[in-house]
C-alpha positions as CSV (number, residue, x, y, z in Angstrom):
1,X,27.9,-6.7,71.5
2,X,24.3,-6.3,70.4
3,X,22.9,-4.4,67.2
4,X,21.7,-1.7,69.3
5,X,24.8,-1.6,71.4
6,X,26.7,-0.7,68.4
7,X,24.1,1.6,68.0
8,X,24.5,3.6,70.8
9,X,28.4,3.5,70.6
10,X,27.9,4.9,67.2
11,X,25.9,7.9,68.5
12,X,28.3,8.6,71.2
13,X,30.9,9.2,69.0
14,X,28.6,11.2,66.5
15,X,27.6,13.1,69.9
16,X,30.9,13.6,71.6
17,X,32.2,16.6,70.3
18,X,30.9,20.2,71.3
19,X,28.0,22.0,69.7
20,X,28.7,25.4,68.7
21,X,26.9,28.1,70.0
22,X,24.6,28.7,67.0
23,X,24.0,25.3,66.2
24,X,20.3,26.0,66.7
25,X,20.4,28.4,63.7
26,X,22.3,26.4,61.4
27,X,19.7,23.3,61.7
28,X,16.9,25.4,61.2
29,X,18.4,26.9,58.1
30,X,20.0,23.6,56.9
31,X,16.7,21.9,57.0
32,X,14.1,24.2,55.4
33,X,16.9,24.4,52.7
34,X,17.0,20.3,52.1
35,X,13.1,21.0,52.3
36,X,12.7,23.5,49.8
37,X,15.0,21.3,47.6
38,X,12.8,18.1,48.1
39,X,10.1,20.0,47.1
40,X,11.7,22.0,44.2
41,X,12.8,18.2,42.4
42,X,9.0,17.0,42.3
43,X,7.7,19.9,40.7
44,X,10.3,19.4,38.1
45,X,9.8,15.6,37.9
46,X,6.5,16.3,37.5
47,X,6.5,18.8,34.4
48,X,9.4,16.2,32.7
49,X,6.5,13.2,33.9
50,X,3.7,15.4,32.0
51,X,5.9,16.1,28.9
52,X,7.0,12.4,28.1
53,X,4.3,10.6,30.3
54,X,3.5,8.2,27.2
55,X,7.3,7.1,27.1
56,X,7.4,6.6,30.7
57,X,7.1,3.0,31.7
58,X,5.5,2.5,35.3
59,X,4.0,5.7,35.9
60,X,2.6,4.7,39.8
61,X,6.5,3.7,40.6
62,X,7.2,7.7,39.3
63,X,4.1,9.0,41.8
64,X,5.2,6.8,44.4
65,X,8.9,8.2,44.1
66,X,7.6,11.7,44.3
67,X,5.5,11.5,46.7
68,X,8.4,9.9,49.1
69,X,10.3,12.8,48.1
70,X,7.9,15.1,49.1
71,X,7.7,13.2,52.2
72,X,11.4,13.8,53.0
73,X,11.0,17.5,52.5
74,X,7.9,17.6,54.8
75,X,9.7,16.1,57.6
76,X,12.7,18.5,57.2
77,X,9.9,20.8,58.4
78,X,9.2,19.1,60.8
79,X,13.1,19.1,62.0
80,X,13.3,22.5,61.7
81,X,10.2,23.6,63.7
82,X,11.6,20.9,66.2
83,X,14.9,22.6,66.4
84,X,13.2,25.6,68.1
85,X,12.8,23.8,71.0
86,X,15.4,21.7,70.9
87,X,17.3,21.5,74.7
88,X,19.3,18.6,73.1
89,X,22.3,20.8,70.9
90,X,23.6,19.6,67.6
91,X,27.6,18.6,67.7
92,X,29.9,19.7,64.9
93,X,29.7,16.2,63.4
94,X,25.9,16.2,62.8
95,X,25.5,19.8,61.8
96,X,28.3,18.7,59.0
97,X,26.0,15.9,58.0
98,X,23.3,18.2,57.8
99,X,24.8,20.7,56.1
100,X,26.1,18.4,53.3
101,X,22.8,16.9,52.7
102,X,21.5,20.7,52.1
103,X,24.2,21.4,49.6
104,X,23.8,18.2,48.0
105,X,19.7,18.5,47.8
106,X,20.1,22.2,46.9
107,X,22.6,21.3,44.3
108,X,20.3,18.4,42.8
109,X,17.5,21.1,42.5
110,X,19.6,23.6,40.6
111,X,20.7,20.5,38.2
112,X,17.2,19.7,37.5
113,X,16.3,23.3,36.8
114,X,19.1,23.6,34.7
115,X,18.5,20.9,32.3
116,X,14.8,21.4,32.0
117,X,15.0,23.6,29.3
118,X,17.0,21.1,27.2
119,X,14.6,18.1,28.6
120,X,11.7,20.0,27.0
121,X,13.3,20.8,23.7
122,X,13.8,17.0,23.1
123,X,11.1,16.0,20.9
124,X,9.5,12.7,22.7
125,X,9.0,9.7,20.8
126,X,5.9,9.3,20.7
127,X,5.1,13.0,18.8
128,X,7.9,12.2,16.8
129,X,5.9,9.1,15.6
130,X,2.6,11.1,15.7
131,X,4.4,14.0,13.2
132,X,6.1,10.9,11.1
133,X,1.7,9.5,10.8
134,X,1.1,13.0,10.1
135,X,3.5,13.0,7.4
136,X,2.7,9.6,6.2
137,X,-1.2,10.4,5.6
138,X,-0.1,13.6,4.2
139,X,2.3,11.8,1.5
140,X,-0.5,8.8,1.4
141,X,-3.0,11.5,0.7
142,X,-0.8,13.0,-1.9
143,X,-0.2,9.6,-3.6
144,X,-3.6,8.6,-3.7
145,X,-4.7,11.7,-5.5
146,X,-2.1,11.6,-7.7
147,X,-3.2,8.1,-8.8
148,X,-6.7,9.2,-9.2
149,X,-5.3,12.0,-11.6
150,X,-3.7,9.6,-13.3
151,X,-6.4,6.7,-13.5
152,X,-8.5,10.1,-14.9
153,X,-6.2,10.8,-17.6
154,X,-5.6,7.1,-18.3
155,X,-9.4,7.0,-18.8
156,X,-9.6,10.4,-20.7
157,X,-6.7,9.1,-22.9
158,X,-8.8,6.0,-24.2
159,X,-11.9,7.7,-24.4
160,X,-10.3,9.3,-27.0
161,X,-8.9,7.3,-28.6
162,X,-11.9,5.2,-28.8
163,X,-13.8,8.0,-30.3
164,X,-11.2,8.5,-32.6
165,X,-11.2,5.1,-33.6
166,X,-15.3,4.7,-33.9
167,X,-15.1,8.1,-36.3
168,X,-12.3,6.4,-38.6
169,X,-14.8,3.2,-38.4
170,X,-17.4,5.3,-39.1
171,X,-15.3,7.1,-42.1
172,X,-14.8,3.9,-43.6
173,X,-18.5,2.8,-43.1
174,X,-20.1,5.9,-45.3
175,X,-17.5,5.7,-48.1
176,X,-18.4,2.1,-47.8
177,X,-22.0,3.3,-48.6
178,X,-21.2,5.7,-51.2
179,X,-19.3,3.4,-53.2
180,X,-20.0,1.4,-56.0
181,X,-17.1,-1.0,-55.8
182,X,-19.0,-4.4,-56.8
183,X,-16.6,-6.6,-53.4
184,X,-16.2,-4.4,-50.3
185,X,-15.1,-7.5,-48.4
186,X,-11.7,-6.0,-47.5
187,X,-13.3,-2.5,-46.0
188,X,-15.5,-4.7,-44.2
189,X,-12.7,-6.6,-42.3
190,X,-10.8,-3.0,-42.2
191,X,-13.9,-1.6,-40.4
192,X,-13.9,-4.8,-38.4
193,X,-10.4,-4.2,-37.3
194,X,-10.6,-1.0,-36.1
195,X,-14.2,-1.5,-34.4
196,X,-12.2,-4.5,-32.4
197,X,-9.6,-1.7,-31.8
198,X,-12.1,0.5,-30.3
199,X,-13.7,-1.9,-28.3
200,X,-10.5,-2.2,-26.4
201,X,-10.3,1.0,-25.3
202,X,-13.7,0.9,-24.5
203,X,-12.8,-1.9,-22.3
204,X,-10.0,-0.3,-21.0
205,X,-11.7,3.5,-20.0
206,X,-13.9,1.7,-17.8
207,X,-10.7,-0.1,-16.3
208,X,-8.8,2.9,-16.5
209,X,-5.1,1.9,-15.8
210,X,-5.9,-1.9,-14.7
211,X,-4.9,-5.2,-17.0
212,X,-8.0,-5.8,-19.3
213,X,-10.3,-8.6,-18.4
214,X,-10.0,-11.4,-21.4
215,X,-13.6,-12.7,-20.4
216,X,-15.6,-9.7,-20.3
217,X,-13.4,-8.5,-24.0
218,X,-14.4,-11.6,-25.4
219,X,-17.6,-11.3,-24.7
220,X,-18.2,-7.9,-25.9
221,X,-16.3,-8.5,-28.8
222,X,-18.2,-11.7,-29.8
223,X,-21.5,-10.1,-29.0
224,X,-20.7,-7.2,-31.4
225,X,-19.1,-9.5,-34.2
226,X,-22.6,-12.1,-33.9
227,X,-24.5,-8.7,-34.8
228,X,-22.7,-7.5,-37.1
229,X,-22.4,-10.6,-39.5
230,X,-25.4,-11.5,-38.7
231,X,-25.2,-14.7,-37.0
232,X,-27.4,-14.5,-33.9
233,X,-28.4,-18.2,-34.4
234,X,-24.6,-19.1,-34.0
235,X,-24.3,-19.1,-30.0
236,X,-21.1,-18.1,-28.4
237,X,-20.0,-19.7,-25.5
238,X,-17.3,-18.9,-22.6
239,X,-15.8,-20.8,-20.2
240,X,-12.7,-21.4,-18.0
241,X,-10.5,-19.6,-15.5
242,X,-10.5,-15.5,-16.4
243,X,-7.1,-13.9,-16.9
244,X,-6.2,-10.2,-17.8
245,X,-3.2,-9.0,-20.0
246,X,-1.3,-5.8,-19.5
247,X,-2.0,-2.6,-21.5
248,X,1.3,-3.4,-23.7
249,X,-0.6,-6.2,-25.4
250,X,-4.5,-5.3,-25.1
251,X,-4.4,-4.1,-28.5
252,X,-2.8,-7.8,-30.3
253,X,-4.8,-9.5,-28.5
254,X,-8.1,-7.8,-29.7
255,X,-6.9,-7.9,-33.1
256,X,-5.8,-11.7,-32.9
257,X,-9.5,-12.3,-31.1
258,X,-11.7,-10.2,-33.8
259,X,-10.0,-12.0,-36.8
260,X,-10.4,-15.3,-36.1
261,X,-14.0,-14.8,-34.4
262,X,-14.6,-13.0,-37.6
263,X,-13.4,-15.3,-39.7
264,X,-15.6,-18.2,-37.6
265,X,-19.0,-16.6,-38.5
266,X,-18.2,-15.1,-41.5
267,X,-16.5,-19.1,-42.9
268,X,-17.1,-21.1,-40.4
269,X,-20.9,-22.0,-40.8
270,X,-23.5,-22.2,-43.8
271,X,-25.7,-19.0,-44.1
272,X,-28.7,-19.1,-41.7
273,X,-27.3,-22.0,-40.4
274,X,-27.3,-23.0,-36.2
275,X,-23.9,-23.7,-34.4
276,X,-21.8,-23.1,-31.7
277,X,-18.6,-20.9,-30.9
278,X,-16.9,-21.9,-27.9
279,X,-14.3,-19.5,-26.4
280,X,-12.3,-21.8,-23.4
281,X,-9.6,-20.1,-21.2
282,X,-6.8,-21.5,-19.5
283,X,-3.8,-20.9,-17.6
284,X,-1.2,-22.7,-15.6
285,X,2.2,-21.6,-13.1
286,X,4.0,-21.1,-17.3
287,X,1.0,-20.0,-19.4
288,X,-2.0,-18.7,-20.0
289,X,-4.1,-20.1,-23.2
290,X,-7.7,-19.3,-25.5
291,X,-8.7,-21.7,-27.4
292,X,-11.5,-20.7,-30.0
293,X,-13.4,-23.8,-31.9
294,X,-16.5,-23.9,-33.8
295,X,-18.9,-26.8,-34.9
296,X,-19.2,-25.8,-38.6
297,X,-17.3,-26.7,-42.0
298,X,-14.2,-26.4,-41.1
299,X,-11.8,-23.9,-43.2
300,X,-11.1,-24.5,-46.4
301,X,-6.9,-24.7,-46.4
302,X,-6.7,-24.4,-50.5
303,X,-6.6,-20.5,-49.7
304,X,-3.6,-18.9,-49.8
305,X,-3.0,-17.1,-46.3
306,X,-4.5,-13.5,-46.1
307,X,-4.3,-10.2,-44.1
308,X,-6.0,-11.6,-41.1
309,X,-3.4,-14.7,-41.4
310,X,-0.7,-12.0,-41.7
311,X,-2.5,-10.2,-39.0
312,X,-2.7,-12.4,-36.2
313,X,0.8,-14.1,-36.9
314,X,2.3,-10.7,-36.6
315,X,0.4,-10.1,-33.4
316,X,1.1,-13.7,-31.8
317,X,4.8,-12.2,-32.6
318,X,4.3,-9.2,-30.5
319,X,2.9,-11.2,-27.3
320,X,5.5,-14.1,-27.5
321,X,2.8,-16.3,-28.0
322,X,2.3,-19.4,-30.6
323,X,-0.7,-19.9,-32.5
324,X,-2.1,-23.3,-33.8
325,X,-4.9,-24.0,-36.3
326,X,-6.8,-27.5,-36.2
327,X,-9.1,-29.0,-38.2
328,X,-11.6,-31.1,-35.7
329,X,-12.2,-35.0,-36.2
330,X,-15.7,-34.4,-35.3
331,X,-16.1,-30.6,-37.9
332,X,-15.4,-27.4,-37.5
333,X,-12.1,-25.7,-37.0
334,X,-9.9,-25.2,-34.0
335,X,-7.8,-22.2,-32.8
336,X,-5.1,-21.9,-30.2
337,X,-3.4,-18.9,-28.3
338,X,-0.9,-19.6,-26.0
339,X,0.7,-16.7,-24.2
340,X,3.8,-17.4,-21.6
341,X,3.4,-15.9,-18.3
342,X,5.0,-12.5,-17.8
343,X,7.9,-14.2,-15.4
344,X,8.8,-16.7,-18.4
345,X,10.7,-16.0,-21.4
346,X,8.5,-16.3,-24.6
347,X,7.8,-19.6,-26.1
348,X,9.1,-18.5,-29.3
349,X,7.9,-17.5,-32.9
350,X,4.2,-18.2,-33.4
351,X,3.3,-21.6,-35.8
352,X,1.5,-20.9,-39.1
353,X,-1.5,-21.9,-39.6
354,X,-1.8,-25.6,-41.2
């Protein structure tokens, strides 16, 4: 047998039984409802297409679907219009069919509407992520003024300290003035002290809650100390790689720095005489190093050691660093800091000076 013999034995057994006598009523009715149903799902596809349309991948495939739907129910229409005029009656067997495919549509319809309401109340992913950006920006904001109220009081903090420390400097600068105490060397280095002390909060207000810069201090500091002794035909010179150190150890450093750049103009050179300071940075993967050396006389070693030797030893202590004095072969006196890396252990007790 042919395809469309089996065909037409197919129909005639669809076709064989009797219609009954208000088969023409029950089509009509049985397709407008499948109609109305093919209509009612798009509209509800539709909303659900509007409500999560950025989650939906292949959006044409989803109009294409509803408009075949829509199709369907507009040839149900069709059917049911036809059915008016119909001579040729619908058996039993194909009203059945007909009337399941209602129910079914009709039942599809009511299940969409159904769970709509619990479709829209899902939150769609992608205003979940825009509320979790919102929130984000919101805590970002927050975070970021936070740190600017703290980089503020950071800032406020060593201003005032730095005033602080310039009125004690100050302090010991008049009764430096008013006294008639024939060697005032000692205040001197005292006032010293604390100016370098002051400087590095100075330093540090403009950095606010950043690692201070060990090139920019030294040069401030150097500058300051080559006025203050008097020096300004000794030249001070920087070089090499620029490092910072944390806030912990700003304050040894400066003192370590402004005793033995103190102690290089005030002993280091002849008065009025010309020479060079050379400040040379360094660092590695393990350490970071300064290395401060002048072309003068060298220091004299017959002194016993004094505050600033006490002072800087104590310091190198505090940063875990070792501290070496040399005597150049060619004059003038060498000094080296070296200060482990924060990831290494310290390299031990500082050396005393030679």
């Amino acid at each position: 047998m042919t395809f469309m013999e089996w065909l037409q034995l197919a129909y005639a057994v669809c076709t064989s039984a009797d219609a009954p006598p208000n088969w023409r009523e029950i089509a009509i009715v049985a397709n407008l409802t499948i109609a109305v149903a093919y209509f009612w799902i798009p509209l509800a596809m539709i909303i659900v297409f509007f409500r999560w349309k950025r989650e939906i991948p292949f959006p044409w495939l989803w109009g294409g679907f509803v408009v075949f739907i829509v199709a369907c129910g507009t040839s149900h229409i069709v059917h049911a219009f036809h059915a008016l005029s119909e001579q040729t009656p619908y058996n039993t067997s194909m009203l059945n069919i007909l009337i399941f495919t209602a129910a079914a549509s009709l039942a599809t319809a009511v299940g969409f509407t159904f769970i709509m309401p619990k479709i829209m109340a899902l939150t769609s992913p992608s205003a979940a992520l825009d509320r979790l950006e919102a929130a984000v920006a919101e805590a970002t904001g927050d975070l970021e003024a936070a740190l600017a109220h703290e980089k503020l009081l950071m800032r406020e903090i060593h201003h005032r300290v730095k005033n602080n420390l310039q009125v004690t400097a100050s302090l010991v600068n008049l009764h430096l003035r008013r006294s008639k105490l024939p060697d005032t060397s000692e205040f001197d280095a005292l006032r010293s002290r604390i100016t370098a002390m002051a400087d590095v909060h100075m330093q540090l207000e403009s950095v606010g809650a950043r690692p201070l810069s060990v090139s920019g201090f030294c040069k401030s500091l150097g500058d300051k100390l080559q006025i203050s002794h008097g020096r300004g035909q000794v030249a001070l010179r920087i070089s090499g790689p620029d490092f910072e150190v944390s806030l912990d150890h700003a304050a040894s450093l400066a003192l370590i720095l402004n005793e033995v750049l103190s102690n290089a103009y005030t002993h280091g050179f002849a008065p009025r005489s010309p020479g060079t300071i050379a400040i040379e940075l360094g660092r590695n993967a393990h350490e970071q190093t300064i290395s401060i050396s002048d072309d003068g006389r060298g220091r004299s070693g017959a002194n016993p050691p004094g505050i600033g030797t006490l002072l800087i030893t104590s310091c190198a202590v505090q940063l875990g660093a070792a501290i070496e004095w040399l005597d150049r072969p060619e004059g003038g006196t060498s000094f080296l800091l070296t200060i482990p890396r924060a990831s290494d252990p310290p390299v031990g007790a500082a050396k005393s000076p030679s």
